[in-house]
N, C-alpha and C positions, 0 to 999 in steps of 0.2 A: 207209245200209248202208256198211256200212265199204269201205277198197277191195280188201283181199284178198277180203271175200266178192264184189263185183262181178266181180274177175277171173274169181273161179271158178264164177258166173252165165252170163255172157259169154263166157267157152271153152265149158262147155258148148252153150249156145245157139247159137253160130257151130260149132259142130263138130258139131249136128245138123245146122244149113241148109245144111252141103255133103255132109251124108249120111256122114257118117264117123264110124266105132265109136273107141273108143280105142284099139284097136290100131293101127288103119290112122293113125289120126291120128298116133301116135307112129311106127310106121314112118315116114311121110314126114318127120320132125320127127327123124329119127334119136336116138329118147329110148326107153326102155323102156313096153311098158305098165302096166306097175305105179306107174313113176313119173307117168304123166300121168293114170292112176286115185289115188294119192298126193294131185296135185295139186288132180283136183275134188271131191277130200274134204276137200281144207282141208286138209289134213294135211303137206303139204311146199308149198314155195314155186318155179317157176321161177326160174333165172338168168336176168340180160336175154338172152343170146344165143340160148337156147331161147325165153323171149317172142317176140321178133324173128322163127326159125323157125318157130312156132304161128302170128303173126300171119300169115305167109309163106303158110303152107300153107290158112291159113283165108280166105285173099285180103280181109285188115282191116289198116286201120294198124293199131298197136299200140297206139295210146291210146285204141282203141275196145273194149278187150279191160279198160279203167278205166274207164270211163264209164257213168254212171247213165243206162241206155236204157230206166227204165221206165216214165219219165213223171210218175212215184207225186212228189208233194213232200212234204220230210222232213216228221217231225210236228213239230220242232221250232217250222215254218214254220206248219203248221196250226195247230196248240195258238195261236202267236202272233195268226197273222189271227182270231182266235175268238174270242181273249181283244178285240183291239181293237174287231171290229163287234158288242159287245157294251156297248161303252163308249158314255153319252151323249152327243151330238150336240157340246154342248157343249165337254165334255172331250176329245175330238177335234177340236175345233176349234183349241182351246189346245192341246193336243200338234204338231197340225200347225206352227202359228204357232212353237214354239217350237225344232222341229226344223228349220225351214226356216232360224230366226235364226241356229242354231247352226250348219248348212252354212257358212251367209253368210259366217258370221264366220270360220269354221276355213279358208273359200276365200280369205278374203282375206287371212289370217295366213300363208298357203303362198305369194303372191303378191305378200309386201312383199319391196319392193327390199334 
């Protein structure tokens, strides 16, 4: 998920579990309610300084207001694991051997004097 749509996952979600509608939540956030309904529509973006108040009044750092709390991993990731435990034994054995070479190598190329 991209990270604006997290942001505006994550506010709402933290601004139910302290029981607060948008308005109240913008009241104490000194913002309009139109602009923090604006907001979890996607449709406008926070300044950091009202982030900062949002995370304030939702009692979260701030970079919990970014963060992927859904657990879900990307499909990018699944698609990948899919494709590999699908691969014969074999051929994963030789992919292993070959990535490990390649660490080896790229670790010791970072650590020549």
């Amino acid at each position: 998920m991209a990270l604006k749509g997290l942001f505006v996952v994550n506010l709402k979600k933290f601004r139910k579990e302290e029981g607060l509608s948008q308005e109240a939540l913008a009241k104490r956030c000194d913002a309009s309610a139109n602009h923090i309904g604006q907001i979890e529509m996607g449709r406008r973006f926070p300044s950091i300084e009202l982030i900062e108040r949002i995370a304030a009044v939702l009692k979260v750092k701030p970079y919990r207001l970014f963060k992927d709390e859904t657990g879900e991993e990307p499909d990018e990731n699944r698609e990948t694991r899919d494709f590999l435990a699908n691969l014969p034994d074999r051929v994963r054995r030789v992919l292993k051997t070959q990535l490990l070479t390649a660490i080896s190598d790229d670790i010791d190329e970072t650590l020549k004097p």
